[in-house]
MARNU-580415 format. One record per residue (C-alpha): residue number from 1; residue in one letter; chain; x, y, z negated. Coordinates in nm, 4 decimals. Each point is the difference from the previous one (the first is absolute). Layout:
N
  pos  code  unit         X         Y         Z
  NUM     A     A         X         Y         Z
...
This chain:
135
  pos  code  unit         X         Y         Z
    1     X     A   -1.8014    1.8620   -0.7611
    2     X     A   -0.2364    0.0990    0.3162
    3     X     A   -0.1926    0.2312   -0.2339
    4     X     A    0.3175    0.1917   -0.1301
    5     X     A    0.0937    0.0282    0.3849
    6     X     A   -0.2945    0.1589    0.0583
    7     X     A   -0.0633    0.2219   -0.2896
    8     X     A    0.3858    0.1302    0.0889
    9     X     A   -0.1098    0.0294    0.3968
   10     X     A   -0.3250    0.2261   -0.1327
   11     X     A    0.2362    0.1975   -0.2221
   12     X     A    0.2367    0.0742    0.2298
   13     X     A   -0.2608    0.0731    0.2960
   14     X     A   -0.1418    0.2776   -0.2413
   15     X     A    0.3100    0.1432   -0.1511
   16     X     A    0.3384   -0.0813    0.2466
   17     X     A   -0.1525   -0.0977    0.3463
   18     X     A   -0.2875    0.3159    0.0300
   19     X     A    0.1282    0.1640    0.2652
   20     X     A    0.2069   -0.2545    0.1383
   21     X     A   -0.0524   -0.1398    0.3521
   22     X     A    0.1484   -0.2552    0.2440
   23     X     A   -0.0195   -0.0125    0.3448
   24     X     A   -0.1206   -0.2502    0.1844
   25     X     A    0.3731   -0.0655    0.0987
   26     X     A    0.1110   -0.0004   -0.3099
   27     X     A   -0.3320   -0.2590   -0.1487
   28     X     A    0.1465   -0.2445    0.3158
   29     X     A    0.3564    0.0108   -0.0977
   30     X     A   -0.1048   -0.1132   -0.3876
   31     X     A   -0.2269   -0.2543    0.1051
   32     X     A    0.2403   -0.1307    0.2329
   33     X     A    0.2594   -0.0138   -0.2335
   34     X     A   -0.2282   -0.1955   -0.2237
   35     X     A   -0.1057   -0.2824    0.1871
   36     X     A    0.3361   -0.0501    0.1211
   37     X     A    0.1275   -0.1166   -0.3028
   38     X     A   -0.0768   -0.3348   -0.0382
   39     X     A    0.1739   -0.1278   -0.2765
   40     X     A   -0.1659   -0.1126   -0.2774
   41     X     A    0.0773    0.1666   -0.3337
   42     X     A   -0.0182   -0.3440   -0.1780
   43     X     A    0.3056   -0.0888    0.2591
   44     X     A    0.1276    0.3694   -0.0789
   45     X     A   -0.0266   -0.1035   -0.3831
   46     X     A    0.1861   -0.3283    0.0316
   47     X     A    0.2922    0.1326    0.1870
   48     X     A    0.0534    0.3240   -0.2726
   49     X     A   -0.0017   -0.2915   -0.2557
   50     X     A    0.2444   -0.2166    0.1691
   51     X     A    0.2040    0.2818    0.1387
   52     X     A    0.0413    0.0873   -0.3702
   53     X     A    0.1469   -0.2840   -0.1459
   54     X     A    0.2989    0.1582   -0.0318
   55     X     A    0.0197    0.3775   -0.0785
   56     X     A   -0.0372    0.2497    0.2603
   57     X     A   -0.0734    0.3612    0.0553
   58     X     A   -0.2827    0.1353    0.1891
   59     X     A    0.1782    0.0848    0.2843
   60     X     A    0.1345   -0.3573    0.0596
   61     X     A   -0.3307   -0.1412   -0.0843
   62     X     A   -0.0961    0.2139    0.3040
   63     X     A    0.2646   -0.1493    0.2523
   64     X     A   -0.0667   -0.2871   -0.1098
   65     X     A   -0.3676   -0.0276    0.0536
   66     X     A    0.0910    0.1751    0.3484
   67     X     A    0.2323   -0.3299    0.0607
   68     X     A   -0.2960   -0.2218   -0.0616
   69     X     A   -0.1826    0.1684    0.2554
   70     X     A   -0.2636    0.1814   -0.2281
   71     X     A   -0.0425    0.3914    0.1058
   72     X     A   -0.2826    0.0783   -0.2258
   73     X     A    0.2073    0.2312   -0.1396
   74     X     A    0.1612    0.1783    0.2694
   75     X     A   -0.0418    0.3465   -0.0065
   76     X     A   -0.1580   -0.0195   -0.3562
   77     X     A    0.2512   -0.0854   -0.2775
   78     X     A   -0.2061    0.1650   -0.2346
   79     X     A   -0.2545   -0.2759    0.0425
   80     X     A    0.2767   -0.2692   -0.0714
   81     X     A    0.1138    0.1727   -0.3240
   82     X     A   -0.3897   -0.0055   -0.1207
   83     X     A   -0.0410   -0.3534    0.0111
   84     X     A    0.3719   -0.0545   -0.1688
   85     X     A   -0.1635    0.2451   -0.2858
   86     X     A   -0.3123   -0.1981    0.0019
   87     X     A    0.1753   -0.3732   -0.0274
   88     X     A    0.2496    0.1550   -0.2405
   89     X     A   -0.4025    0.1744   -0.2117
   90     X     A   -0.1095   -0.3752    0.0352
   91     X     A    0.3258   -0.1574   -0.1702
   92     X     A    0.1055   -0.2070    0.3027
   93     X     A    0.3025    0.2466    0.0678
   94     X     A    0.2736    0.1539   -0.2019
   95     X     A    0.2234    0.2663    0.0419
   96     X     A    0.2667    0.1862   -0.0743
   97     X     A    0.2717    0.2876    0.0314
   98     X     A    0.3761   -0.0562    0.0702
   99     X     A    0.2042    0.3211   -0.1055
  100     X     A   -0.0218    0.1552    0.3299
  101     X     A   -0.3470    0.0278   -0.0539
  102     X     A   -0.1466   -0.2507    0.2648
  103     X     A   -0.2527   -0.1814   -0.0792
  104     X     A   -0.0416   -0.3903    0.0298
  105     X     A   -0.2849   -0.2499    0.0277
  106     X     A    0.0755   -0.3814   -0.1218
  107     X     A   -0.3422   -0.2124   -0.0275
  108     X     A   -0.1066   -0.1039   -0.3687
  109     X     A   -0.0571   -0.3300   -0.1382
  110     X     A   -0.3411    0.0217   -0.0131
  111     X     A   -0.0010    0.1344    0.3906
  112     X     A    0.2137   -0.3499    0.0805
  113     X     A   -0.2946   -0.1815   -0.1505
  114     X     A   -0.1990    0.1468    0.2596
  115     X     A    0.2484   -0.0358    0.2813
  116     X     A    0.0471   -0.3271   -0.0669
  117     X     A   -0.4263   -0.0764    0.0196
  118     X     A   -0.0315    0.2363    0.3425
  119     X     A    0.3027   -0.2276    0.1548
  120     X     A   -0.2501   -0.3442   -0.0604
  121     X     A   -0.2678    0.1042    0.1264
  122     X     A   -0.1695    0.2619    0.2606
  123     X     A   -0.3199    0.0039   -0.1832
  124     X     A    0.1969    0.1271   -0.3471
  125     X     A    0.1211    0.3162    0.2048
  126     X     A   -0.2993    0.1688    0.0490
  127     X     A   -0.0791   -0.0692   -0.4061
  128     X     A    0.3446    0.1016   -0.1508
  129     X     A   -0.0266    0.3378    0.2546
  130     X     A   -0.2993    0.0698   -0.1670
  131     X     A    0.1332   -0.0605   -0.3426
  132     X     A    0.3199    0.1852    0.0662
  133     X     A   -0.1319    0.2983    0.1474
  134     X     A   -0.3229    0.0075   -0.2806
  135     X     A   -0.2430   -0.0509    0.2862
């Protein structure tokens, strides 16, 4: 996965990002922002999973995660609706329209299975992360 990353990051340098410069400012406020997230996006993983249990939208998924005190995606929805794409890619998600044309996430059977091993044990969250999101 750390190769694709950085094949993509060399792409883009040379084709998107060319003439495209941050400030110094700008470089503090991202690195900033990074290191002060500090959950972990095995915990991040687990409470998607258990969130969706029972059917939801995005947008509730999003409150909810907000109630449970995780702001990773604040400000960045887009990166919330990325990993529902990739768990839903990886089979441990499912989804669906209702005639209003929301869509709704509901975890799968085989994405219980792996709730159900993260919940034993600590040590099984950092393996079924890696296996859900293909890393």
């Amino acid at each position: 996965m750390e190769d694709r990353l950085k094949k993509l990051r060399k792409t883009m340098d040379q084709t998107s990002f060319a003439n495209l410069n941050f400030s110094e400012q700008h470089r503090r406020k991202i690195h900033e922002k990074i290191n002060k997230q500090d959950e972990r996006e095995e915990d991040i993983l687990l409470a998607i999973m258990q969130l969706l249990v029972q059917e939801k939208t995005g947008f509730e998924l999003m409150s909810l995660l907000r109630g449970r005190g995780i702001q990773a995606f604040e400000d960045n929805e887009g990166f919330l609706y990325t990993l529902l794409h990739r768990l839903e890619q990886s089979g441990c998600l499912q989804s669906g329209w209702d005639q209003t044309e929301v869509k709704y996430y509901q975890i799968s059977d085989k994405g219980r299975k792996l709730l159900r091993k993260a919940e034993k044990s600590q040590v099984k969250r950092q393996i079924i992360l890696k296996e859900v999101l293909g890393g």
